[in-house]
C-alpha positions as CSV (number, residue, x, y, z in Angstrom):
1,X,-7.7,-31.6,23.1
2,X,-4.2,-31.6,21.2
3,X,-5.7,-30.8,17.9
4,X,-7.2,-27.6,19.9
5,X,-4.0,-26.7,21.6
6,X,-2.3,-26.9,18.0
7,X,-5.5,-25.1,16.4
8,X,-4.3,-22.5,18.9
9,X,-0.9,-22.2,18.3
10,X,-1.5,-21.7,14.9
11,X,-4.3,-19.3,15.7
12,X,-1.4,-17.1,17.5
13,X,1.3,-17.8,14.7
14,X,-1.2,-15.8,12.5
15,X,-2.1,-13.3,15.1
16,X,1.5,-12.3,15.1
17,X,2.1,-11.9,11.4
18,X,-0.8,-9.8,11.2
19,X,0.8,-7.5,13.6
20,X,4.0,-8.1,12.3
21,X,2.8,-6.7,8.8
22,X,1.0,-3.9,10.1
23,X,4.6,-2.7,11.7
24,X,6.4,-3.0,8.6
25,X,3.9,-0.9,6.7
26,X,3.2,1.7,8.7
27,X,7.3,1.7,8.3
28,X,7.0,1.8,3.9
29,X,4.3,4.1,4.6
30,X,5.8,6.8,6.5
31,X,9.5,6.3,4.9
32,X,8.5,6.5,1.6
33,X,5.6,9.6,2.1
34,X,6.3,12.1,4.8
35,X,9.9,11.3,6.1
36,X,10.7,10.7,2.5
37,X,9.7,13.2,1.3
38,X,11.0,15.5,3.9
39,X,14.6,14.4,3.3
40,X,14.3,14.4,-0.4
41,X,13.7,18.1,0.1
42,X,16.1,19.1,2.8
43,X,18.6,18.0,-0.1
44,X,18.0,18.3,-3.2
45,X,13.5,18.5,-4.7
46,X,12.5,18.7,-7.5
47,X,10.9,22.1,-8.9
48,X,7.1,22.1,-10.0
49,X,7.3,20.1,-13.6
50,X,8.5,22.3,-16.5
51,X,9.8,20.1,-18.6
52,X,12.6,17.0,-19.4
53,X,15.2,19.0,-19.4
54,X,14.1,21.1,-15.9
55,X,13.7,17.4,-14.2
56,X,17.1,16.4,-15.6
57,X,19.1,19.6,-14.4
58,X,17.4,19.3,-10.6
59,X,17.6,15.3,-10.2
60,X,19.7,14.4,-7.7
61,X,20.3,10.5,-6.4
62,X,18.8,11.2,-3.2
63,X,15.1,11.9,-5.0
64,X,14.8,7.6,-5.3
65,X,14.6,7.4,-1.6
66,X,10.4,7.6,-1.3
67,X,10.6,4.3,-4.2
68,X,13.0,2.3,-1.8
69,X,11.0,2.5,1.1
70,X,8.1,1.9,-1.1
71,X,9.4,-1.8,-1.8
72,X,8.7,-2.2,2.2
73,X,5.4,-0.8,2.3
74,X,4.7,-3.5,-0.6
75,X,6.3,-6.1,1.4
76,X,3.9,-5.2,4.2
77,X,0.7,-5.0,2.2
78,X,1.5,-8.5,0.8
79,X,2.2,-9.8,4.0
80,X,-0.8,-8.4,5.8
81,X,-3.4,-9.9,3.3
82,X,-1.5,-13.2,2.9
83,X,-2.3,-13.4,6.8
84,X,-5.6,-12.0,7.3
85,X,-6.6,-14.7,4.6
86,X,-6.3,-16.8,7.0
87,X,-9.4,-15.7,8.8
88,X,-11.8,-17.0,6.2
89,X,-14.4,-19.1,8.3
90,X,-16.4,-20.5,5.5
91,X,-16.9,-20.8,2.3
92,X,-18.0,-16.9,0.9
93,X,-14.8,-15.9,3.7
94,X,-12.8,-18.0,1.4
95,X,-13.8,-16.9,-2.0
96,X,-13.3,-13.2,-0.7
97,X,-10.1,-14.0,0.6
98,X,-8.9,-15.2,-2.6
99,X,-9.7,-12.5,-4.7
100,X,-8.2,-10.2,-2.1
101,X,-4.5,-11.9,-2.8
102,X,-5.1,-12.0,-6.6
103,X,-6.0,-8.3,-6.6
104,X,-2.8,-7.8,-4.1
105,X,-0.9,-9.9,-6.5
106,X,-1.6,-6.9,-9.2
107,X,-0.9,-4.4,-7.2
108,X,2.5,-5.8,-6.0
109,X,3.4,-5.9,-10.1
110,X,2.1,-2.9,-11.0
111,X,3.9,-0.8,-8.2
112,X,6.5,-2.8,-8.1
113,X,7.7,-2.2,-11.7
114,X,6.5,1.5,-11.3
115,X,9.3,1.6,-8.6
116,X,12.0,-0.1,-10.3
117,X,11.5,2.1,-12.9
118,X,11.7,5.2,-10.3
119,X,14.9,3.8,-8.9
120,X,17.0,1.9,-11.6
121,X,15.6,3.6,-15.4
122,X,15.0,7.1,-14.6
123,X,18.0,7.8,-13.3
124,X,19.7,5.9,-16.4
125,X,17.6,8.1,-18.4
126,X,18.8,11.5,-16.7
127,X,22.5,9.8,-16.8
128,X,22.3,9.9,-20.7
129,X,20.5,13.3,-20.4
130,X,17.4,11.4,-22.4
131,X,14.3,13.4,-22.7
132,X,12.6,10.2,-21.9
133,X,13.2,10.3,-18.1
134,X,10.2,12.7,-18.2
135,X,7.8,10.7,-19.8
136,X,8.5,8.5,-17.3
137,X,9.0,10.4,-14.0
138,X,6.3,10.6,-11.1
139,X,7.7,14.8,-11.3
140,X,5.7,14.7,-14.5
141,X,1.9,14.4,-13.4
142,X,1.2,13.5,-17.0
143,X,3.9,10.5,-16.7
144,X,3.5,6.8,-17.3
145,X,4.8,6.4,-13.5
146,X,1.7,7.9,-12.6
147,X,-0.7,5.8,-14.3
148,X,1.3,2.6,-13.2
149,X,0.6,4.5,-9.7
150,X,-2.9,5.4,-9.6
151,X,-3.9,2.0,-11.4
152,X,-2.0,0.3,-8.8
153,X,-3.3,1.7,-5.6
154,X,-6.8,0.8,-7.0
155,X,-6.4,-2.6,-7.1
156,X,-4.9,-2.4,-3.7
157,X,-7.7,-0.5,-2.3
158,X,-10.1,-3.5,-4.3
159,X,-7.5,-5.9,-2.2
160,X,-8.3,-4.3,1.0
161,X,-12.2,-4.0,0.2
162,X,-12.3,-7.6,-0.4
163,X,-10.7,-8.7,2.5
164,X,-12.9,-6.5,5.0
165,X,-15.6,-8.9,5.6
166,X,-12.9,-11.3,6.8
167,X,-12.4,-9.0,10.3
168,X,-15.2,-9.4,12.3
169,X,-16.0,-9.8,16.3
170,X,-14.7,-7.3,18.2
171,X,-15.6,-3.5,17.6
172,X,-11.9,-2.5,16.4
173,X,-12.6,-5.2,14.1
174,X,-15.3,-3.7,12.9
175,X,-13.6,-0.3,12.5
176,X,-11.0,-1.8,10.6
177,X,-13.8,-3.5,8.0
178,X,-15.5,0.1,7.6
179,X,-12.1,2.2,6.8
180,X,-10.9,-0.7,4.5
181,X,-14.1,-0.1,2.3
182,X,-13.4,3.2,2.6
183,X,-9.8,3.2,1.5
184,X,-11.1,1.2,-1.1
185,X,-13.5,3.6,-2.5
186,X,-11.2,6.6,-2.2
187,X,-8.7,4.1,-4.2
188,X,-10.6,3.1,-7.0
189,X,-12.1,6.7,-7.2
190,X,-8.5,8.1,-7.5
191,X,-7.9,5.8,-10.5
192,X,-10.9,6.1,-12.0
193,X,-10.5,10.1,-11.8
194,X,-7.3,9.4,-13.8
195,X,-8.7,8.4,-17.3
196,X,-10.2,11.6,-17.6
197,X,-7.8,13.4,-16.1
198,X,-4.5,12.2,-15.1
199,X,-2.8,15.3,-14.0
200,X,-4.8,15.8,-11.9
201,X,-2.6,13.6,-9.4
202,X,-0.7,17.2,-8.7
203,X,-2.9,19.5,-8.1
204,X,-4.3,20.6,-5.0
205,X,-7.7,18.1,-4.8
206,X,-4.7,15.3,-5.7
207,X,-2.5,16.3,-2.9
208,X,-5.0,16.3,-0.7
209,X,-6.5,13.1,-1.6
210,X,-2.7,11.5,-1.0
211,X,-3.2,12.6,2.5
212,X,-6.5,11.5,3.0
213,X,-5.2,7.6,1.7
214,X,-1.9,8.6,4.0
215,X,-4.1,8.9,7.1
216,X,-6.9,5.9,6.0
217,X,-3.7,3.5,6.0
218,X,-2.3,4.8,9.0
219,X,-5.3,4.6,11.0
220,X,-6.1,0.7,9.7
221,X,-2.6,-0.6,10.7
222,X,-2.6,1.1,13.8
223,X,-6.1,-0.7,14.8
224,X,-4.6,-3.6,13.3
225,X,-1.8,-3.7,15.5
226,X,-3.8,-3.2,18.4
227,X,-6.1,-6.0,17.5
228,X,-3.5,-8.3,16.7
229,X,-0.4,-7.5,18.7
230,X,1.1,-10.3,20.9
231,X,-0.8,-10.6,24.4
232,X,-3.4,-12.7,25.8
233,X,-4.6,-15.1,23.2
234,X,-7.3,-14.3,21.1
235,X,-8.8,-16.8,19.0
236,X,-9.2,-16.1,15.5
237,X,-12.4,-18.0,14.9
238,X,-14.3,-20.8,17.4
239,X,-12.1,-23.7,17.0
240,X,-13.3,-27.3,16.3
241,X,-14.7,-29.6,18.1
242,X,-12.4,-32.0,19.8
């Protein structure tokens, strides 16, 4: 009876987190896409790419904001499948679940180097006036940023296609497995898209594609956090025999 009341506990612990992490990325999100990208133009955005030296005589400090509050969205998305790993009930749950944090493992690199590079070597780059910044600015569609981007939100999207067989039960549960394969597919179809065209990122289909991925996460985490959120308890799985 005590190993069940611990079984519980534990049960709850990782109900928390999991609402926890769909908080903070719904935070990332929003911060570093539309309120972001809101301020960034109320001060000081970028023109339509024409060029280094263009990008270089419109950047302004204030443009790294969206990368910063990247770093929490990939904060969140680490923490959200490091938890719902825990919901592996056998053996094939398991397996799943562990290729879900290796692919979220690449995906925290990837972006995260993408970023740093947003926030600490572009602006280096348009401090020394270098021609460079462009070749590696997300203003340039064409830019290495946007491969690191593209490639890295695939293997998310892989991440969260893995891990949708894990949520199962309840019918928001089962909403949240069908828009993670979703998000996957739109994911790995956006970097896919980008090997024969990478421009493509910036132009209209692109745009609207970032909004459709915008609204997929949005609607996970907010079912997420419904499902999860502290209340009654809610056993993750049937727990063991005593």
């Amino acid at each position: 009876m005590v190993h069940n009341q611990h079984y519980q506990m534990n049960n709850n612990e990782i109900n928390r987190l999991i609402a926890v992490s769909a908080l903070v990325t719904m935070v990332g999100l929003l911060f570093s896409g539309p309120v972001g990208l809101l301020v960034t133009s109320l001060i000081k955005a970028q023109p339509p790419w024409d060029g280094a030296e263009v990008f270089i005589a419109s950047y302004h400090p204030v443009q790294i904001l969206p990368f910063l509050f990247g770093f929490v969205m990939i904060y969140g998305f680490v923490m959200f499948i490091s938890a719902v790993a825990k919901l592996a009930q056998d053996n094939r749950g398991m397996v799943y679940a562990s290729m879900s944090m290796i692919f979220m493992a690449v995906y925290a690199v990837i972006i995260g180097l993408n970023y740093a590079l947003q926030v600490a070597f572009v602006p280096l780059l348009v401090r020394e006036g270098n021609a460079m910044a462009g070749f590696f600015s997300m203003a340039n569609p064409e830019s290495v940023g946007w491969v690191l981007e593209m490639w890295g939100y695939g293997f998310l999207g892989l991440s969260g296609w893995l891990a949708a067989p894990l949520f199962k039960g309840s019918r928001r549960r089962r909403y949240i497995r069908v828009l993670l394969v979703i998000n996957g597919m739109v994911s790995v179809l956006g970097a896919a898209i980008t090997i024969v065209d990478l421009g493509w990122v910036l132009s209209v289909a692109g745009l609207a594609s970032y909004v459709v991925w915008n609204l997929l996460v949005l609607a996970i985490m907010v079912l997420v956090y419904m499902e999860f959120r502290p209340g009654p308890a809610k056993p993750l799985t049937h727990p063991p025999a005593a």
